[in-house]
ZARODO-87873 format. One record per atom (N, C-alpha, C): x, y, z. Coordinates in pm, whole numbers, plus 32768, in hexadecimal, padded with zeros to 4 digits. Example, Ala and Ser with C-alpha at 12.3 -4.5 7.8 and 13.67 -1.06 7.14 Angstrom:
2
85277DC7830C84CE7E3E830C85287EB6830C85057F1F82C485577F9682CA850A80038313
# end
This chain:
286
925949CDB9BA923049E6B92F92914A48B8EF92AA4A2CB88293064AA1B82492E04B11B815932B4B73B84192D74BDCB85392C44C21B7D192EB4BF8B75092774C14B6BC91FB4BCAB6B492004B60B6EC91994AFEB6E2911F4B6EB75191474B93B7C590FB4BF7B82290C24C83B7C591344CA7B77990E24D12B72A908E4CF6B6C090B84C6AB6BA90374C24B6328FDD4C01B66C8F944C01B6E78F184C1AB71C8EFF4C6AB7428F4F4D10B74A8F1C4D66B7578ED44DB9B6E88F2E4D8DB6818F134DD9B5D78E9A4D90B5A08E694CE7B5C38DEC4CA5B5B98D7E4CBEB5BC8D824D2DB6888D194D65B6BF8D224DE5B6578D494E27B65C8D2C4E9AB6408D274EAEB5B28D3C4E02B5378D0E4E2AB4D78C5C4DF2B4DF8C434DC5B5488BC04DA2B5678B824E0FB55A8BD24E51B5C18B714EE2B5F28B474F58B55B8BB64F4DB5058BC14F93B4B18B6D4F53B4458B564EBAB4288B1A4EAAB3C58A654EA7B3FB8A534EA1B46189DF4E84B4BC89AB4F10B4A089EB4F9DB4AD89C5500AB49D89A05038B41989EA4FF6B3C689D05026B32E89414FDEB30A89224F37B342888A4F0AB31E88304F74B34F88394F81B3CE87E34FEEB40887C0504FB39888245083B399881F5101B31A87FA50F0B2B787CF5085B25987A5505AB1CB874A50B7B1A386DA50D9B206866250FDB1D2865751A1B1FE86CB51CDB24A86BC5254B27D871B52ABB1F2871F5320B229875F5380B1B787BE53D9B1D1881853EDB1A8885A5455B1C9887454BBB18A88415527B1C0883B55E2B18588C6562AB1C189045645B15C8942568FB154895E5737B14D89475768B1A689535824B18289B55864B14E89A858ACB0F38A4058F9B0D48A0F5985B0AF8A8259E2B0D18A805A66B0B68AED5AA4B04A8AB35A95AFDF8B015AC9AF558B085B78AF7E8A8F5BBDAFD08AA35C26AF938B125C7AAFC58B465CE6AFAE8B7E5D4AAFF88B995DA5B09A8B0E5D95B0888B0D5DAEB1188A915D34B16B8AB65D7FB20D8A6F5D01B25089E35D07B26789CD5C76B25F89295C33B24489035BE4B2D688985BD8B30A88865BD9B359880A5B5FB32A88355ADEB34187BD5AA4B2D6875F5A85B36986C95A49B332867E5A18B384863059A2B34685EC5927B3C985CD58DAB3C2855258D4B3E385005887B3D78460589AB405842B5800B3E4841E57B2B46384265777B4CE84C2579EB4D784F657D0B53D857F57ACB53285B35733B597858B56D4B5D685A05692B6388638565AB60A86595633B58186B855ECB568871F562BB54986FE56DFB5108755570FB4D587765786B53187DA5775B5A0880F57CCB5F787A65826B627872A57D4B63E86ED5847B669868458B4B64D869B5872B5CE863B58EEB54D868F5976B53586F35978B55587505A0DB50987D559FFB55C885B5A71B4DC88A95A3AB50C88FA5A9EB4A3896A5AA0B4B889E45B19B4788A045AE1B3F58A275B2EB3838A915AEBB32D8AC05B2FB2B68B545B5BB2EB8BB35BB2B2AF8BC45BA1B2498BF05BE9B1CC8C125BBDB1678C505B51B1278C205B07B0F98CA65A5CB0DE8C8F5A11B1618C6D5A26B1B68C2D599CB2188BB75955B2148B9A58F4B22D8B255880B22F8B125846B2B28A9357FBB2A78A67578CB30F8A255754B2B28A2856C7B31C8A035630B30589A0560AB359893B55F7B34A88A1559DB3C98894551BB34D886554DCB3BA882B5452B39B875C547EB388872B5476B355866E549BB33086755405B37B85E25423B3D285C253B2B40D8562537EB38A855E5301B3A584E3528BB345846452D5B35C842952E3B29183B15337B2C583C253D0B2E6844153F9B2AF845554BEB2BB83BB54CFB26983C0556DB2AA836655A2B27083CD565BB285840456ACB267843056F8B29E84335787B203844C57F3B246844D5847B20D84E05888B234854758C8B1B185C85907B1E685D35976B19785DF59ECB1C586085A56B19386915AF7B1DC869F5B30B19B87055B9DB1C186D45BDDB1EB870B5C37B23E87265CBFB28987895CE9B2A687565D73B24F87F15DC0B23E87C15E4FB29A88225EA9B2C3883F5F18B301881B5EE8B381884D5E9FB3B9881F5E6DB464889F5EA7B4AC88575ECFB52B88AA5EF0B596886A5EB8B61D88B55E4AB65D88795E12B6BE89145DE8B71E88C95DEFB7A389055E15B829894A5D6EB84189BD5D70B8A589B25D0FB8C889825C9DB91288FA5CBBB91B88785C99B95B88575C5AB8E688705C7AB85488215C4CB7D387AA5CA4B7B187A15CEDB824872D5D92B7F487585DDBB78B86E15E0FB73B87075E71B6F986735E95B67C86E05EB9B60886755E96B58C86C25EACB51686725EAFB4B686A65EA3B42286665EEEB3D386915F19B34386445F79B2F386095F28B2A586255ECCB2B885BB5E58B23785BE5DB6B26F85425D6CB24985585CFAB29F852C5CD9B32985155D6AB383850F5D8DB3F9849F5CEEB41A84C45CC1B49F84495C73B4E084285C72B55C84375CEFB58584365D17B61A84AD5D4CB63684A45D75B6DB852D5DABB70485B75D26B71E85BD5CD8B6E4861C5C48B6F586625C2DB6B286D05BF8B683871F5BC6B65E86DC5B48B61C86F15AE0B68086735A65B66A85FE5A8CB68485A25A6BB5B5853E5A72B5D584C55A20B5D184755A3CB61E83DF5A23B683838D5A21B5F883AC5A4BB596830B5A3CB521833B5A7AB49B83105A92B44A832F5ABDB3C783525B42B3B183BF5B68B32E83DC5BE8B332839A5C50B2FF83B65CBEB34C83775D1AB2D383585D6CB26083145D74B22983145D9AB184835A5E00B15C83BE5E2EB0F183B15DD1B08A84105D95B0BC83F05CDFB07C84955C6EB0A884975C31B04584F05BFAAFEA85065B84AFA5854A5AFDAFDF84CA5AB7AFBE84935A42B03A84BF59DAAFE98505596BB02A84FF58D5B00884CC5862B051845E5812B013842857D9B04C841C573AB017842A56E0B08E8460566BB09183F1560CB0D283AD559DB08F83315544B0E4837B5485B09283A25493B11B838453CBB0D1831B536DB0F082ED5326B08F828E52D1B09882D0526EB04982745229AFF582A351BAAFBC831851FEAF5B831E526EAF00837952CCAEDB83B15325AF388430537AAF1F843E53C3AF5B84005452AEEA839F54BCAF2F8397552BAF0183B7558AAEF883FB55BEAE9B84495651AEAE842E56E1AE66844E575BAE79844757D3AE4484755830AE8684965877AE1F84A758FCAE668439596FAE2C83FB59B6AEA883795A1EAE9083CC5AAEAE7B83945AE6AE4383985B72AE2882E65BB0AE2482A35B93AE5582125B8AAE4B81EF5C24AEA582535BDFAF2C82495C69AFA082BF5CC6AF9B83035CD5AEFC83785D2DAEE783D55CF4AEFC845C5D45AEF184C05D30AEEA85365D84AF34859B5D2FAF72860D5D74AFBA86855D7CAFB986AB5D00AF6D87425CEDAF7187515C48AF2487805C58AE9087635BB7AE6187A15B3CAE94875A5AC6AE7587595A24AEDA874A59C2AE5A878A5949AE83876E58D0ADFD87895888AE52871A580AAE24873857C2AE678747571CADFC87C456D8AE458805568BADB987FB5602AE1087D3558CADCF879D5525AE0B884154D2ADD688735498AE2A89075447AE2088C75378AE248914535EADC188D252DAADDC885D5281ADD687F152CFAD96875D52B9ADBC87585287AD2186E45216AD4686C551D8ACB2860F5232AC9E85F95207AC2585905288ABF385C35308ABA1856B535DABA6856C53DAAB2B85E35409ABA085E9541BABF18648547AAC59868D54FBAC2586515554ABF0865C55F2ABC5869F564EAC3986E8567DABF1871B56FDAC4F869E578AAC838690575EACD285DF57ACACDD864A585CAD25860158E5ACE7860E5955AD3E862C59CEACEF867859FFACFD86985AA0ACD087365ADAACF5879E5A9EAC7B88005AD2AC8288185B8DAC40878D5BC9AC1387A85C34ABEA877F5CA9AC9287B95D22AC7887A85D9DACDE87555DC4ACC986A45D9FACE786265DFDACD186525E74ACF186805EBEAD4986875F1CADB186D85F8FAD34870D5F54ACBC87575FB9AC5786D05FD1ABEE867C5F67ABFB861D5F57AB8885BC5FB2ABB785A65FC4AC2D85085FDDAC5F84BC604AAC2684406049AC0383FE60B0ABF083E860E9AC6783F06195AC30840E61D6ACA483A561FAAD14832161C0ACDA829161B2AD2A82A56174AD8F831160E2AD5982F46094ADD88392608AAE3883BD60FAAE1C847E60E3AE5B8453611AAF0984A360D4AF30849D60E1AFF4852A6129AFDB85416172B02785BC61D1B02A8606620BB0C786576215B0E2868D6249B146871262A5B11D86F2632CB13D87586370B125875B636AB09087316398B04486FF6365AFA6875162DBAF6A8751629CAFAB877E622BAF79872D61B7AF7A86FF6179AF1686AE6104AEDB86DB607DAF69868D607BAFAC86B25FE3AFE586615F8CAFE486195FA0AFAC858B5F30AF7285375F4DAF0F84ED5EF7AECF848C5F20AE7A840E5EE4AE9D839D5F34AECF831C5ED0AF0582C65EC3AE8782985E82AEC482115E1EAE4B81B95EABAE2481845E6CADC280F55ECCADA680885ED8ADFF805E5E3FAE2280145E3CAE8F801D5E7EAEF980865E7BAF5980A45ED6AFAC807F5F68AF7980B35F76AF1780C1603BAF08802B606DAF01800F6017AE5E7F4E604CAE637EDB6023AEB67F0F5F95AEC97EB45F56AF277E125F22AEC27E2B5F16AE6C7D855F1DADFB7D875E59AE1C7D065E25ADD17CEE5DA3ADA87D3D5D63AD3C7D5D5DC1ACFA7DB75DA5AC6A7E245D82AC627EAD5DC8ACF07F105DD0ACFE7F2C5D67AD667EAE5D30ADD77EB45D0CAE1F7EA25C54AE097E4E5C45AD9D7DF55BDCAD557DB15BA1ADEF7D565BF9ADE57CFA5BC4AE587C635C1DADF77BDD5BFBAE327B3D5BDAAE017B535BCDAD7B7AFA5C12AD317B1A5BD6AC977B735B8DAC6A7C0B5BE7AC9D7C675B9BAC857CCA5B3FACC47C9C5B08AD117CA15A8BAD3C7C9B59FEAD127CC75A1EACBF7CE15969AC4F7D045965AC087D6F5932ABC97DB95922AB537D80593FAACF7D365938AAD67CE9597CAA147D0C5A13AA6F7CCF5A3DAAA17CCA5AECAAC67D265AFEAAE77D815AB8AB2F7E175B25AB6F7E825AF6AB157E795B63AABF7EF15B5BAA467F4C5BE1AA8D7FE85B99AA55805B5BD0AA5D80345C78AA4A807F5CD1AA8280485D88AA7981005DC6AA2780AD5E11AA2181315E62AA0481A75E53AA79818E5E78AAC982025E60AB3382295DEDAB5181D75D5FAB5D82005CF1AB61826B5CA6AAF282565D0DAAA0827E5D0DAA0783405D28A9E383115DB6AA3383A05DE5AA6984145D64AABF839E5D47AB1783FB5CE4AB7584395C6FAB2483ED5C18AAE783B95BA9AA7D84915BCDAA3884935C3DA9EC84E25C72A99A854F5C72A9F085835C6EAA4986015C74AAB385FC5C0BAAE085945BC8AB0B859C5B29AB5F853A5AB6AB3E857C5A9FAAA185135A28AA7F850A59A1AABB8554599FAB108539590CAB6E84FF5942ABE184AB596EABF9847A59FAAC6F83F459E7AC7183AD59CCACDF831459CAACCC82FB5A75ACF782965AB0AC9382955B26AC8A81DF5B69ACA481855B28AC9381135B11ACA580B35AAFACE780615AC2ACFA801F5A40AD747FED59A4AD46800B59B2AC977FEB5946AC38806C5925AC0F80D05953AC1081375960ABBC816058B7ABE081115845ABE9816F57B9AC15817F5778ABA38172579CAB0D81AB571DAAB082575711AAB5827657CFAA9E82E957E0AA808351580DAB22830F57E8AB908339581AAC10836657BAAC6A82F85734AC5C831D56FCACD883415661ACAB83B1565EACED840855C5ACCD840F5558AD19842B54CBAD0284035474AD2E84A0541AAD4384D053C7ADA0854A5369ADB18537531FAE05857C52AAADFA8583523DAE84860C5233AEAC8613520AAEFB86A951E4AF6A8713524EAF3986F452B4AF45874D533DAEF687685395AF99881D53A4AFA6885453F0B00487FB54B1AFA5880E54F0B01387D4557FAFC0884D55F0AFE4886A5664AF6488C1569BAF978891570BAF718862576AAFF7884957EDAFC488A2589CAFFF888158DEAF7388FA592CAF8088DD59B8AF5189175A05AF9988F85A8DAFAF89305AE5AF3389165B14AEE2896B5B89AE5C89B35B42AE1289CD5A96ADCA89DB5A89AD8E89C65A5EACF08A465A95ACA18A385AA1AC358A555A1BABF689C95A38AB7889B459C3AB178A4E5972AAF18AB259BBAACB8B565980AABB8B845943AB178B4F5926AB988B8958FBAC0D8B6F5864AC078BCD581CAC198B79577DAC448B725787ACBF8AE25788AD028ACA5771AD878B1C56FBADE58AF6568EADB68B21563EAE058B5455CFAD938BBE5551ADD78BCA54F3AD848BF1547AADE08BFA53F9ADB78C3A53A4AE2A8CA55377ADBD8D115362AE308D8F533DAE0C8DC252CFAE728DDD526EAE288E4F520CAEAF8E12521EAF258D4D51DAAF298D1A51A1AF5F8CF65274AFC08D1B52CCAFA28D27534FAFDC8CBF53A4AFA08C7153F3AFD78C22546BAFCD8C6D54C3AFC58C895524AF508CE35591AF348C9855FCAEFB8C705662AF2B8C1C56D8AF498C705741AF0E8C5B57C6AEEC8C92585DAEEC8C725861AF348CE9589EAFA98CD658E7AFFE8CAA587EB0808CD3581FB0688CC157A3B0FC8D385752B0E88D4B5711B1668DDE56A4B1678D89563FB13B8CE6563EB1338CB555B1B0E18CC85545B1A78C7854B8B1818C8D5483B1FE8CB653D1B1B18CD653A0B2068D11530FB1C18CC952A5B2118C945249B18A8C3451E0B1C88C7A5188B2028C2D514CB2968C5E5102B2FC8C9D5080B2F08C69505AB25C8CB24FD8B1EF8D4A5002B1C28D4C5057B18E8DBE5091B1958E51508FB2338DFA50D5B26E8E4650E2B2F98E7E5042B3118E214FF4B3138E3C4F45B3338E924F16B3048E874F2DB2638F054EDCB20D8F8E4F19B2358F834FB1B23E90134FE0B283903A4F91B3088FD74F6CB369901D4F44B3B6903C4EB5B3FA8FF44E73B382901B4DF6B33B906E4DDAB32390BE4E31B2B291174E1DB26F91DB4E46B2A991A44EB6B32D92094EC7B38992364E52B3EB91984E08B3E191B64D8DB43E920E4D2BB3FF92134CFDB3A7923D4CBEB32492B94CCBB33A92EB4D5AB32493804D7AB31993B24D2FB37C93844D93B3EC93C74D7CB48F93D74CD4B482933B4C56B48893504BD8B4A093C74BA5B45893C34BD3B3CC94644B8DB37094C64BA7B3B694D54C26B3DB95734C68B3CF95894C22B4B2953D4BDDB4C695174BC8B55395604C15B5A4951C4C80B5C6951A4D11B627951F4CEBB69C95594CD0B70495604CE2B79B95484D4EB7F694F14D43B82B94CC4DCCB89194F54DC1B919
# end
């Protein structure tokens, strides 16, 4: 057999393999992490089975890529001031979810939380409900529907009233909820206020509302909070600013700030299609 004709059943299989993988994938999603901010973020996952683990490093201007299994249901947020061993021991000044690296269950308060459920839609938001730590958006790529940039590109942590500022070394590194601080029915919207006629927006929710209007900020807050998409890749991202284009596709390419972006497996094929092509004309001898 000619040995182009041999690599034209090798490039066959493996555009099998490659297009066989992308059906698979139709209905799954892919989340994207990125770290706009300055210094390093330490994001976390909750289930993390798919996403390294449930926690994981990420320096300024670097990203990761997971595939969401069919049917995510997951929660992702930051942690910042971590110092952990190379065991993955340690902890964090915000975010904390035990002594781990990868974590075992949800973080702790205050966090600014993004949260992700698919069903027949995919559901999205980002909470500020249990405070705030370090801002997140999360930007739906591709998805047909309303697909809103759901989150909080502003710095609560500059805004905060000073009732509710978490501090280390006098420095602002979070801003917790009301609930947390007073702890009342009012702040909390629990007995009386426990239902949407009674748990109206507060002054402080108010505050939040004013820095992060795509931000669920209260325990009702879902007309203007929580968003809806189908077959939408998700790209969420740590401190960036409204001027930034998050993400875009180009020449079949995912092109991110602050990521090399990844190239669809359709892509990869036709390149090596089209090398085959050359080589068969120009008939290459090996």
């Amino acid at each position: 057999m000619a040995p182009y004709l041999v690599l034209l059943h090798i490039v066959l299989f493996l555009g099998s393999f490659l297009l066989s993988d992308v059906k698979l994938s139709e209905s799954a999603s892919i989340f994207t992490i990125i770290n706009h901010c300055k210094e390093t973020v330490w994001p976390a996952v909750f289930p993390g089975d798919n996403f390294k683990g449930g926690g994981f490093t990420l320096r300024p201007g670097q990203s990761m890529i997971f595939t969401a299994p069919i049917g995510f249901q997951v929660r992702i947020w930051g942690r910042t001031g971590c110092d952990f061993d190379k065991n993955g021991n340690g902890s964090c000044q915000t975010g904390d979810c035990g002594p781990f690296l990868k974590c075992p269950g949800t973080g702790k308060d205050p966090v600014s939380l993004a949260e992700f459920t698919q069903a027949s839609l995919d559901f999205y938001d980002v909470s500020l409900v249990d405070g705030f730590n370090v801002p997140i958006s999360v930007t739906p790529i591709n998805g047909k529907g309303n697909c809103s940039v759901a989150g909080c590109n502003g710095d609560l942590r500059q805004h905060c009233p000073s009732e509710l500022a978490l501090k280390n070394n006098e420095k602002v590194i979070a801003c917790r909820s009301a609930c947390d601080v007073f702890n009342t029915d009012k702040y909390c919207c629990r007995g009386n206020y426990g239902n949407l006629t009674t748990c109206q927006p507060t002054f402080y929710s108010k505050k939040f509302k004013e820095v992060c209007p795509a931000a669920y900020t209260y325990a009702y807050d879902d007309p203007t909070s929580i968003f809806t998409c189908s077959g939408a890749n998700y790209v969420i991202a740590f401190c960036s600013s409204r001027n930034q284009s998050l993400c875009t596709y180009h020449d079949n390419k995912l092109v991110c700030d602050g990521s090399n972006g990844v190239r669809s497996s359709i892509s990869n094929l036709w390149m090596i299609i089209l090398g085959l092509t050359l080589m068969a004309n120009l008939k290459i001898d090996f």
